[in-house]
C-alpha positions in Angstrom: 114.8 99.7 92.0 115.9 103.2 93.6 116.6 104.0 90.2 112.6 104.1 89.8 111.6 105.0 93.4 114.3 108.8 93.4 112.6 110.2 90.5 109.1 109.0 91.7 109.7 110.9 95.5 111.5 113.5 93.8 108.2 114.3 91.3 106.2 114.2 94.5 108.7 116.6 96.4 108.4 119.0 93.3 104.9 119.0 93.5 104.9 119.5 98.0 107.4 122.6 96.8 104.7 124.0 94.3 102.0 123.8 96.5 103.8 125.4 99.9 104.3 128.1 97.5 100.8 128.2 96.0 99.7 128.3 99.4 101.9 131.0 101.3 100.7 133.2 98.2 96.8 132.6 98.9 97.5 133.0 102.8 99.4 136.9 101.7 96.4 137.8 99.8 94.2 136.3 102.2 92.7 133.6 99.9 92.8 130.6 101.9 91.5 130.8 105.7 91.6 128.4 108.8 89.1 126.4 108.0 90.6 125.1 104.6 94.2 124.7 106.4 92.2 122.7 109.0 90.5 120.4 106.0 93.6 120.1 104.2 95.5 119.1 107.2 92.5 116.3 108.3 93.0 115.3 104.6 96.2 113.7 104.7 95.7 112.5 107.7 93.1 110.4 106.6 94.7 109.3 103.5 98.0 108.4 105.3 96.2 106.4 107.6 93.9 104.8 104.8 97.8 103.7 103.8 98.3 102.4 106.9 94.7 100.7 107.3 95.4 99.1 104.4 99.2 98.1 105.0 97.3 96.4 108.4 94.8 94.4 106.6 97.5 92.6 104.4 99.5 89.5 105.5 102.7 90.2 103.4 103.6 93.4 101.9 106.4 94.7 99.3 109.5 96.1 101.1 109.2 99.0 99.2 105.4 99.2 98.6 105.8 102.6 100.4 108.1 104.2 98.4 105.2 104.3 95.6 101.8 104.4 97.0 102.1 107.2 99.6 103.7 109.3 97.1 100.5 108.4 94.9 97.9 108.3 97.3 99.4 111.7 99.2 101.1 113.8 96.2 99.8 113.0 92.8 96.4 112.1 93.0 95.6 115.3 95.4 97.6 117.0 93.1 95.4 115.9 89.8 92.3 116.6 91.7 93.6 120.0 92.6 94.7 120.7 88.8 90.8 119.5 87.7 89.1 121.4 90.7 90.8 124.5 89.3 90.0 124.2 85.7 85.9 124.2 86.7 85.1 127.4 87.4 82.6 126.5 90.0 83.3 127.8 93.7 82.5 124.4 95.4 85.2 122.6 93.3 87.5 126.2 93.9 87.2 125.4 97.7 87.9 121.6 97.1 90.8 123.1 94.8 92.1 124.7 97.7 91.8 121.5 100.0 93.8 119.8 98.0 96.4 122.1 96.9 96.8 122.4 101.6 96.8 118.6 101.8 99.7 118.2 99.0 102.0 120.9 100.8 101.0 119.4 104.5 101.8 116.2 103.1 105.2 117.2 102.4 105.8 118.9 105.3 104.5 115.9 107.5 106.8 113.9 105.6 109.6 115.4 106.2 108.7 115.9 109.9 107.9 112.1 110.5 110.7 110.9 107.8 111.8 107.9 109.8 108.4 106.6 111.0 108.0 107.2 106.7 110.8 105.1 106.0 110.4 102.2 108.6 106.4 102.3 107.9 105.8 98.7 107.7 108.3 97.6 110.5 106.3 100.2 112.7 103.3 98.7 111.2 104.3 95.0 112.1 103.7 94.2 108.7 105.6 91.2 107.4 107.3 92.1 104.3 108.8 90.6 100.7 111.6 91.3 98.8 
């Protein structure tokens, strides 16, 4: 199974990479201000804890359930939404462009911060698990 699972948190650590970058670019040329870092930030919050929510309403859950729907739920579908937001040229969906691109690199970045409440999710949960 980690044969499946390194790719898949690799492809989402690729993406967290691109969109630091992306982001320390826009913050030089002054593109991106507070209140987008602010919304970006409250956005993976939520999501993670829509994770979690959702890990709580479940009686049994996959061992390694975590290892594919965070990187989903926090990396690749921001980052699709992000790629579609910036392909309308419309400045509502630039500014939810922007959002996401924020909530991708924070994502990583709280990831890597919090990697072994990330790794032990569902034992800090109290979640009974499956093999």
């Amino acid at each position: 199974m980690e044969l499946i699972i390194i790719p898949f948190l690799f492809g989402a650590f690729i993406l967290g990479v691109f969109s630091i970058v992306k982001i320390i670019r826009e913050l030089k040329s002054k593109k991106i201000e507070v209140k987008e870092i602010l919304l970006g930030g409250l956005t993976s919050i939520a999501i993670f804890g829509a994770i979690c929510l959702s890990y709580l309403c479940q009686e049994k859950v996959w061992v390694l359930s975590h290892g594919f729907i965070v990187p989903i739920f926090m990396f690749y579908l921001p980052f699709m939404l992000y790629l579609i937001a910036t392909v309308i040229k419309k400045n509502s969906f630039n500014y939810i462009s922007k959002i996401m691109m924020i909530s991708v690199g924070i994502s990583l970045v709280l990831l890597i911060i919090f990697n072994d409440y990330y790794i032990n999710l569902i034992d800090y949960l109290g979640v009974s698990k499956y093999y």
